[in-house]
Biopython code that builds the backbone (N, CA, C, O; Angstrom):
import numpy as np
from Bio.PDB.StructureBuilder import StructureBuilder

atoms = [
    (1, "UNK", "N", (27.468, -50.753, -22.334)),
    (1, "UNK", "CA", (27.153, -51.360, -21.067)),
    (1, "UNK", "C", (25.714, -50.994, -20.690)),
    (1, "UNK", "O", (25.353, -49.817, -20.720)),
    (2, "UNK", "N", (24.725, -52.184, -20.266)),
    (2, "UNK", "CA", (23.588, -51.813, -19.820)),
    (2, "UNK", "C", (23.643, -51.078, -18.499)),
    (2, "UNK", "O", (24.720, -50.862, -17.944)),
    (3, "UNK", "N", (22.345, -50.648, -17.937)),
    (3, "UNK", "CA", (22.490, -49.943, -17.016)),
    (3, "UNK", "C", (22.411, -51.077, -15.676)),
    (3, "UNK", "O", (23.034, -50.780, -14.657)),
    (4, "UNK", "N", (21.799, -52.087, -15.714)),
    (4, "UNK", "CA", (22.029, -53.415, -14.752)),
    (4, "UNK", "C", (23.046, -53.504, -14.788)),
    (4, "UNK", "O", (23.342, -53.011, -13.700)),
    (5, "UNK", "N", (24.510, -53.953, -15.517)),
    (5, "UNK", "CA", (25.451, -54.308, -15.904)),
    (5, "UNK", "C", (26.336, -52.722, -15.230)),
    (5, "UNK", "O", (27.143, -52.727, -14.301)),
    (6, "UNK", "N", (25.963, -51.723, -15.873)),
    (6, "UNK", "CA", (26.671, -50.803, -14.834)),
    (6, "UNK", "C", (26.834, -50.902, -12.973)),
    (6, "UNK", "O", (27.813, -51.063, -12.245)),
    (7, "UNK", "N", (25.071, -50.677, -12.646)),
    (7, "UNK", "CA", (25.045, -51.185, -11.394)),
    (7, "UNK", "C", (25.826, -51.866, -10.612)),
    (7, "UNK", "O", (26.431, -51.485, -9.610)),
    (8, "UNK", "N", (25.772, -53.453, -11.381)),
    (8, "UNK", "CA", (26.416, -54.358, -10.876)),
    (8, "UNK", "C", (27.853, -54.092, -10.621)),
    (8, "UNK", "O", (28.358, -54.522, -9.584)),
    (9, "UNK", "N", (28.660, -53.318, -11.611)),
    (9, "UNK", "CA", (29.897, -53.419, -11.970)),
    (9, "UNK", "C", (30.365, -52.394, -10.588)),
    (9, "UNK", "O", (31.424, -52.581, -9.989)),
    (10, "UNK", "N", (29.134, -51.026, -10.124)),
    (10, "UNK", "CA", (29.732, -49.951, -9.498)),
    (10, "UNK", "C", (29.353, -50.638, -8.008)),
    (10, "UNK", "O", (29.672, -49.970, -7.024)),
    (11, "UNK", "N", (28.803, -51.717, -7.820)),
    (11, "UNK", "CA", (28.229, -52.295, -6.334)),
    (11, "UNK", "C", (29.599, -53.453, -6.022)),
    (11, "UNK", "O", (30.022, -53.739, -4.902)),
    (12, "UNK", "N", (30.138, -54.013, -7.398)),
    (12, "UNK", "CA", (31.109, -54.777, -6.786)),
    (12, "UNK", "C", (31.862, -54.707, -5.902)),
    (12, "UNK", "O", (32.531, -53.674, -5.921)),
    (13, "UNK", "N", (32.091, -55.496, -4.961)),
    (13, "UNK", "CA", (33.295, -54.748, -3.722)),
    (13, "UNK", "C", (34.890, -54.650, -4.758)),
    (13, "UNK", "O", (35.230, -55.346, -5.715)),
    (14, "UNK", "N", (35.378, -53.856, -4.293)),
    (14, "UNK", "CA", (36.949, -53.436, -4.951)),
    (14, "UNK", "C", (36.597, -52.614, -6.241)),
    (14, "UNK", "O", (37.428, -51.842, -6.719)),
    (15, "UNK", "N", (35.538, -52.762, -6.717)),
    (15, "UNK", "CA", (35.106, -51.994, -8.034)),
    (15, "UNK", "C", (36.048, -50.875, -8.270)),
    (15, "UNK", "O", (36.517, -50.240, -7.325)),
    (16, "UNK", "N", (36.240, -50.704, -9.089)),
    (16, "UNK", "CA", (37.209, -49.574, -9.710)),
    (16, "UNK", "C", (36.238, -47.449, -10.182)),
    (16, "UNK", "O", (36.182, -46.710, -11.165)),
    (17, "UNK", "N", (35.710, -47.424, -8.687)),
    (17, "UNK", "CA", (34.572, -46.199, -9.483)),
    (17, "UNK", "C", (35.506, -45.121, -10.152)),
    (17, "UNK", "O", (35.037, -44.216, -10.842)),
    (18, "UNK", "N", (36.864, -45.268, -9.908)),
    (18, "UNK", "CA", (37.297, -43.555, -10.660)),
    (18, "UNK", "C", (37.314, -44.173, -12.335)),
    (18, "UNK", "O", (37.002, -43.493, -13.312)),
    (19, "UNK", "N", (37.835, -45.869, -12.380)),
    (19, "UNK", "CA", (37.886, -46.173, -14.060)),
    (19, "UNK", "C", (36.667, -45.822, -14.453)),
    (19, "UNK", "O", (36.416, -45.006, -15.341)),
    (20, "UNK", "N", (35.738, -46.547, -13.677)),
    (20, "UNK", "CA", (34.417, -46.337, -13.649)),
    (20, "UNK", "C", (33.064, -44.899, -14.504)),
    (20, "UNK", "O", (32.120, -44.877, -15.293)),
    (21, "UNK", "N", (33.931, -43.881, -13.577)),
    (21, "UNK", "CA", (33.872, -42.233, -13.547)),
    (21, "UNK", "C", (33.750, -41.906, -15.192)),
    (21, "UNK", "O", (32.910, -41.559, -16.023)),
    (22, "UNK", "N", (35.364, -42.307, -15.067)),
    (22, "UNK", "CA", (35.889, -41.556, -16.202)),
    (22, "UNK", "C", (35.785, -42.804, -17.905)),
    (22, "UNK", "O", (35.984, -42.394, -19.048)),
    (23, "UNK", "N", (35.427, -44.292, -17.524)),
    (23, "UNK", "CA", (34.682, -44.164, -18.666)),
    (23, "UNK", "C", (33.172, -43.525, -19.301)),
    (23, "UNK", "O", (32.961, -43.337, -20.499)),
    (24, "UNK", "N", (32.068, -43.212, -18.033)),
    (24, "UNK", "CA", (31.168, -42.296, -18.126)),
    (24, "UNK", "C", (31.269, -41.169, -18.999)),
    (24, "UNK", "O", (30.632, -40.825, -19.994)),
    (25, "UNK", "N", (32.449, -40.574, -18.228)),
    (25, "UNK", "CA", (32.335, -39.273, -18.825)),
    (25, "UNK", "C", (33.225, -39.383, -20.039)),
    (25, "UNK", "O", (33.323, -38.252, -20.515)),
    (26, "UNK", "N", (33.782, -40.087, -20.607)),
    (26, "UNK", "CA", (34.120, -40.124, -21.892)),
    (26, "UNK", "C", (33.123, -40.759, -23.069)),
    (26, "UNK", "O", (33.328, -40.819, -24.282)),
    (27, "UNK", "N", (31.932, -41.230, -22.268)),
    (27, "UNK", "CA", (31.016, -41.433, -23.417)),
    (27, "UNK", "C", (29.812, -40.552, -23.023)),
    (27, "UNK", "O", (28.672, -40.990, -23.173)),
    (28, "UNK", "N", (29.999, -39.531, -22.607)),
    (28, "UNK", "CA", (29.298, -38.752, -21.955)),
    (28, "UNK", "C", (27.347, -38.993, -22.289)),
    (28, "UNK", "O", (26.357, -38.598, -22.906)),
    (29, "UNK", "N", (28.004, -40.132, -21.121)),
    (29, "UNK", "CA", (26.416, -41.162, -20.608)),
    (29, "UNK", "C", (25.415, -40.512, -19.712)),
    (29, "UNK", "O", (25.546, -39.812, -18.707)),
    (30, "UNK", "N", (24.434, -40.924, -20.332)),
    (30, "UNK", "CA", (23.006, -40.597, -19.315)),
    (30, "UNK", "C", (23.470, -40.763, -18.084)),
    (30, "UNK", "O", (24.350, -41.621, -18.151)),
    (31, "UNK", "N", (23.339, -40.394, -17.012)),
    (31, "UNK", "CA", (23.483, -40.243, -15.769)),
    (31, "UNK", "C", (22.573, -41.134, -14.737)),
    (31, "UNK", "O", (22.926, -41.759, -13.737)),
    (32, "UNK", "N", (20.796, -40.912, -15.550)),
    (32, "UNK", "CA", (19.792, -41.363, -14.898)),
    (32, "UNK", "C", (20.182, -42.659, -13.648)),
    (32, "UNK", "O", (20.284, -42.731, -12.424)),
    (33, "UNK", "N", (20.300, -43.498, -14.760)),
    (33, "UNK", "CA", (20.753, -44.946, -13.978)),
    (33, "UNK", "C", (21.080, -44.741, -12.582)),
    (33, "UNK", "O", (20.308, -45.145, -11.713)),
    (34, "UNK", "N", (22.726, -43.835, -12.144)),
    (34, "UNK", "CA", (23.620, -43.299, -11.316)),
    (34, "UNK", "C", (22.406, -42.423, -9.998)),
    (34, "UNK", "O", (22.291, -42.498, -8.775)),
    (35, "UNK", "N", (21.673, -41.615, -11.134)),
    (35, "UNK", "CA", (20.954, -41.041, -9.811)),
    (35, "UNK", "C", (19.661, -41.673, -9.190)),
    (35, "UNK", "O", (19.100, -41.121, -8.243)),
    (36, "UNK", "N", (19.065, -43.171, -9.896)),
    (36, "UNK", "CA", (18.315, -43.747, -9.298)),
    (36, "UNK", "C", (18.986, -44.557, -8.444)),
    (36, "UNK", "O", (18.521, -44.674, -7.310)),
    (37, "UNK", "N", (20.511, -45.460, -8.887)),
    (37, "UNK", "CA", (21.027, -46.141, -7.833)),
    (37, "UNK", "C", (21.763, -45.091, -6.300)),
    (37, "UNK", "O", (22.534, -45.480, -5.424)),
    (38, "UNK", "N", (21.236, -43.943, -6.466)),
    (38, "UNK", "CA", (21.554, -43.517, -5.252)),
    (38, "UNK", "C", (20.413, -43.496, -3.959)),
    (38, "UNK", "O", (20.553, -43.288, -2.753)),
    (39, "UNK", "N", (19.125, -43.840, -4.879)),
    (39, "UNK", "CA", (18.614, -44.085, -3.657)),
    (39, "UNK", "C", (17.933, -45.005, -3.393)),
    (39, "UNK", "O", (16.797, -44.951, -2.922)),
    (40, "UNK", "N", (18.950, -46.578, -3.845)),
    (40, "UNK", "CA", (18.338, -47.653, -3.657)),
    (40, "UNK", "C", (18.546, -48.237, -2.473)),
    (40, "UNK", "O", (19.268, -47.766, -1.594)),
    (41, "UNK", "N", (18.026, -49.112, -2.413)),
    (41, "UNK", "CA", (18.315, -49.738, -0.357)),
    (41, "UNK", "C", (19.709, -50.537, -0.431)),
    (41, "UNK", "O", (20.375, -50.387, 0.593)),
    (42, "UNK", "N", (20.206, -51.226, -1.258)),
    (42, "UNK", "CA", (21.336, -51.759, -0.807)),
    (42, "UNK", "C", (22.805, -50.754, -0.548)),
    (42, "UNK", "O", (23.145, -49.931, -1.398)),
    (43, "UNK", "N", (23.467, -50.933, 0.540)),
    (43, "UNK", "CA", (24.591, -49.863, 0.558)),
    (43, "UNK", "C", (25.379, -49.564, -0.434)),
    (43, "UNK", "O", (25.474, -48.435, -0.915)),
    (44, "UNK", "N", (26.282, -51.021, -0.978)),
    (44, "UNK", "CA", (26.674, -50.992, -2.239)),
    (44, "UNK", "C", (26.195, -49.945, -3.168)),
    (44, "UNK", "O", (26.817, -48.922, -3.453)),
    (45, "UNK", "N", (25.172, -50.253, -3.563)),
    (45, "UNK", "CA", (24.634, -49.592, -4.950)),
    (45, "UNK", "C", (24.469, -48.342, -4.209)),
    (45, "UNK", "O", (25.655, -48.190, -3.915)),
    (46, "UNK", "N", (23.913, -47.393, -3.718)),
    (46, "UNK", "CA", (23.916, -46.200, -3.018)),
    (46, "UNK", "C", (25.031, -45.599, -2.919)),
    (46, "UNK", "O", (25.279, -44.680, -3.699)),
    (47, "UNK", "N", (26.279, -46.125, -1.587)),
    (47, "UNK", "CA", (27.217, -45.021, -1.894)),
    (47, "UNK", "C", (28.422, -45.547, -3.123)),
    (47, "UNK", "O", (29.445, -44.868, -3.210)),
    (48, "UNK", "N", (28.286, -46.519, -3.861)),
    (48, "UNK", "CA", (28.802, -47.160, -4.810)),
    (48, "UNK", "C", (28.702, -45.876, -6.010)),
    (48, "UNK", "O", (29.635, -45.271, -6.538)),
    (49, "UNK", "N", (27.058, -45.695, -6.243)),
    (49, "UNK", "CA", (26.867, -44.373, -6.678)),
    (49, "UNK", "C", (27.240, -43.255, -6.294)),
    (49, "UNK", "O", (28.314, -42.875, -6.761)),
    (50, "UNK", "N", (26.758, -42.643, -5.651)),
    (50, "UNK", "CA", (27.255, -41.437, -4.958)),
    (50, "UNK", "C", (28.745, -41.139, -5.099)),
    (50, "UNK", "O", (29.221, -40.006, -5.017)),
    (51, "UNK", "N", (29.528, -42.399, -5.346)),
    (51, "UNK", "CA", (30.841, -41.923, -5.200)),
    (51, "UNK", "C", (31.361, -41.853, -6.510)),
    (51, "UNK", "O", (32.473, -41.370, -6.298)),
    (52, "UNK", "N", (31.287, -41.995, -7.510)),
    (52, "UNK", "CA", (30.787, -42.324, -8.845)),
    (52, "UNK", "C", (30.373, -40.670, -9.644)),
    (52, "UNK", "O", (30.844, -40.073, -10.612)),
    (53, "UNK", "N", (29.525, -40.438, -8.892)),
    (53, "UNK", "CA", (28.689, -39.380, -9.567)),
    (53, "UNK", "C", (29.938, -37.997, -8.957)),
    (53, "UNK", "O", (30.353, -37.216, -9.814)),
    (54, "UNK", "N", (30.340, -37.863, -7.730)),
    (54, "UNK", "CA", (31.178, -37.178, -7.212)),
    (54, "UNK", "C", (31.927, -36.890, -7.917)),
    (54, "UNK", "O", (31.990, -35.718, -8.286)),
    (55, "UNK", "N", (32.809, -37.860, -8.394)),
    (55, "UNK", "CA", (34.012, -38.162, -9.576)),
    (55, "UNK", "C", (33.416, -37.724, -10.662)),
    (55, "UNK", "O", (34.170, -36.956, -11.259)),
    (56, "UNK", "N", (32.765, -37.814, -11.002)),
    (56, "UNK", "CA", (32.143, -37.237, -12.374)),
    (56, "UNK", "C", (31.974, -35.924, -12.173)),
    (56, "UNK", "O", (32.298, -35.200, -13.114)),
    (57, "UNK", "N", (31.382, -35.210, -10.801)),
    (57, "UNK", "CA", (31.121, -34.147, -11.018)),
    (57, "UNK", "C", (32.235, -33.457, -10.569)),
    (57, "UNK", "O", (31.832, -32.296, -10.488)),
    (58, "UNK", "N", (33.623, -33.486, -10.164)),
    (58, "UNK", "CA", (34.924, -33.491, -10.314)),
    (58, "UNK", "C", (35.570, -32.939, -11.390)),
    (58, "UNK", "O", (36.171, -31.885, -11.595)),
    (59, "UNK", "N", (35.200, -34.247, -12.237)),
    (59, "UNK", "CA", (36.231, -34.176, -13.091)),
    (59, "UNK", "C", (35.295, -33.413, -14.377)),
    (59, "UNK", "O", (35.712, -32.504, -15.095)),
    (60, "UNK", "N", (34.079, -33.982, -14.437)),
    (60, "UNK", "CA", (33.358, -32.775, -15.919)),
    (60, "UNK", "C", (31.992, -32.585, -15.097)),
    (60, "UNK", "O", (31.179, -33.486, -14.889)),
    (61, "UNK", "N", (31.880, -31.200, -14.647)),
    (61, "UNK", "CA", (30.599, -31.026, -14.012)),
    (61, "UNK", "C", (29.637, -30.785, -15.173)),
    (61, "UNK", "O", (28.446, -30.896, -14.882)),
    (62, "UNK", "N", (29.847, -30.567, -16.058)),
    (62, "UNK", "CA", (28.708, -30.177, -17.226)),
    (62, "UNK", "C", (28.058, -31.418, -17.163)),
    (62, "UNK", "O", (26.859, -31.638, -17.339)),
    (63, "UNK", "N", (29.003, -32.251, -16.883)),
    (63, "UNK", "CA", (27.363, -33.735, -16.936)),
    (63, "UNK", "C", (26.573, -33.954, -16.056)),
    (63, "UNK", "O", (25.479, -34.473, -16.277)),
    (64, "UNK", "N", (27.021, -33.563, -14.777)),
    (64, "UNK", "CA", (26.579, -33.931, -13.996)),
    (64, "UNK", "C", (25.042, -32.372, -14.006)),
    (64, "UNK", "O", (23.844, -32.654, -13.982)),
    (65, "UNK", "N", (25.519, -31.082, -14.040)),
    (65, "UNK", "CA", (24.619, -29.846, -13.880)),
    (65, "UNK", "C", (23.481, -29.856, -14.275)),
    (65, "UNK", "O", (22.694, -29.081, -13.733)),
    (66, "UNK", "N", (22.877, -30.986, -15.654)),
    (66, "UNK", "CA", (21.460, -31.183, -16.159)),
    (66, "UNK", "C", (20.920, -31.838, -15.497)),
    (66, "UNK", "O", (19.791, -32.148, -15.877)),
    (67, "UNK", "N", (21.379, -32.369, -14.248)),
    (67, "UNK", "CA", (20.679, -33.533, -13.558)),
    (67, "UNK", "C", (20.767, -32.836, -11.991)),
    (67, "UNK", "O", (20.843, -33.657, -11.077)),
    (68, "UNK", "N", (20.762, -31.264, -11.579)),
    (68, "UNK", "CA", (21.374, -31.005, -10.142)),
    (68, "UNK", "C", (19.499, -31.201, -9.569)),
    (68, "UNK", "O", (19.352, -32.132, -8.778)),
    (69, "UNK", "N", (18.723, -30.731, -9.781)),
    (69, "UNK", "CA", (17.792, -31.044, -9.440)),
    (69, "UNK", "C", (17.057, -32.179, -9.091)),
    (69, "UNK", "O", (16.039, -32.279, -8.405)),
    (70, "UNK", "N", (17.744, -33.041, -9.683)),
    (70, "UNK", "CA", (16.861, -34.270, -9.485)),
    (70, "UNK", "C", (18.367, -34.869, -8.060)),
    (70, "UNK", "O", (18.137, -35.618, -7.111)),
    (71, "UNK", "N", (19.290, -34.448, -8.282)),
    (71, "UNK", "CA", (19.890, -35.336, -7.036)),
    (71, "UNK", "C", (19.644, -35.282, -5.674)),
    (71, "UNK", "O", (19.563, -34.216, -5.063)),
    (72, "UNK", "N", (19.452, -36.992, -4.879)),
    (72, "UNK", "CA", (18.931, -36.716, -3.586)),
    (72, "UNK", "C", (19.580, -35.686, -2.852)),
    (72, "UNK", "O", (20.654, -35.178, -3.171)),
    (73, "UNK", "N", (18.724, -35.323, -1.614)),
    (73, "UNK", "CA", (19.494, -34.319, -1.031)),
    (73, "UNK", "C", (19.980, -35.131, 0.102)),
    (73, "UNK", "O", (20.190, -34.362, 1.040)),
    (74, "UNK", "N", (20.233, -36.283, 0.405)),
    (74, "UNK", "CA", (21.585, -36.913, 0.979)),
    (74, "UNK", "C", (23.160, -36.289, 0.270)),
    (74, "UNK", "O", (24.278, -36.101, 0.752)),
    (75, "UNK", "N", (22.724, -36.155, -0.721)),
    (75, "UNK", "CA", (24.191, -35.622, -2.042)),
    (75, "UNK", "C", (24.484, -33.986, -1.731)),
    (75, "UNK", "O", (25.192, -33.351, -2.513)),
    (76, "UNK", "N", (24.069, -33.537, -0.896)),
    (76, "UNK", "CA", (23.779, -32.089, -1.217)),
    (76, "UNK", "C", (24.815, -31.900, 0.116)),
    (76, "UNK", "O", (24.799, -32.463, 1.211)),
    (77, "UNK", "N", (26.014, -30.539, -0.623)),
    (77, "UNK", "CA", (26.958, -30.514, 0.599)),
    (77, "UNK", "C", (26.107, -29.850, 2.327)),
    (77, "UNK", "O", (25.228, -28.993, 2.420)),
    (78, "UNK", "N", (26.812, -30.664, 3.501)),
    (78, "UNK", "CA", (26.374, -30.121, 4.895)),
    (78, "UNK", "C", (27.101, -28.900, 5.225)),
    (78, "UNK", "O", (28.322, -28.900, 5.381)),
    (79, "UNK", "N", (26.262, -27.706, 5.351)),
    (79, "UNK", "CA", (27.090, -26.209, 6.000)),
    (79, "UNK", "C", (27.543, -26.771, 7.180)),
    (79, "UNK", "O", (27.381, -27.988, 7.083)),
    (80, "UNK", "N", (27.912, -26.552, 7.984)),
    (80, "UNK", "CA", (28.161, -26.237, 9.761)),
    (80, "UNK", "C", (28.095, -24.627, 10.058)),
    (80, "UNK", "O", (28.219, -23.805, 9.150)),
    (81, "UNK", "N", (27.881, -24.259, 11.455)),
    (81, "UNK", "CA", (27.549, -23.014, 11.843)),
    (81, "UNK", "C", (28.716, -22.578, 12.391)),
    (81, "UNK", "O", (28.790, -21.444, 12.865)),
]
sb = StructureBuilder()
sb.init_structure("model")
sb.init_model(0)
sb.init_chain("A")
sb.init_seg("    ")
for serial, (resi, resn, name, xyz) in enumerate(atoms, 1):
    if name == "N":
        sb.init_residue(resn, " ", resi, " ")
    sb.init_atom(name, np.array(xyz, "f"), 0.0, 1.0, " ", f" {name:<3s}", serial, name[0])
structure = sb.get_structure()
C-alpha cells in the first residue's frame, strides 16, 4: 500500500484504524507517512492518524519508540495538577 493510498484509507469516514493498526504493525511499516499525516490540516487525516499511531503504540511500542521524537506534541500525554 502506498502511503497516499494509506492516508486515504485512514481519513475514510467508518475506516477501520484498529484493522488498520495492526496490519502496520505486522509489516512492521515505516511510520513516517502516520507522523506527517498528524499534522496535516484536514481533521480526518490528523486525528485519523493519531488514532492509528496510538493503536500501534498499544499494541507494539517498539515501532512506534524510533520515531518518539519526532511526534507532534499535540500527541504527548496532558499531566493535570
Amino acid at each position: 500500500m502506498t502511503n497516499t493510498a494509506l492516508i486515504k484509507d485512514i481519513a475514510a469516514k467508518g475506516s477501520d484504524k484498529e484493522a488498520i493498526a495492526l496490519g502496520l504493525i505486522r509489516a512492521h511499516a515505516d511510520l513516517t507517512s502516520l507522523l506527517e499525516g498528524m499534522s496535516a490540516k484536514p481533521a480526518a487525516v490528523k486525528f485519523g492518524c493519531e488514532k492509528v499511531v496510538q493503536i500501534i503504540s498499544e499494541k507494539a511500542p517498539s515501532l512506534v519508540y524510533p520515531y518518539s521524537t519526532a511526534l507532534p506534541a499535540s500527541s504527548t500525554p496532558k499531566t493535570t495538577s
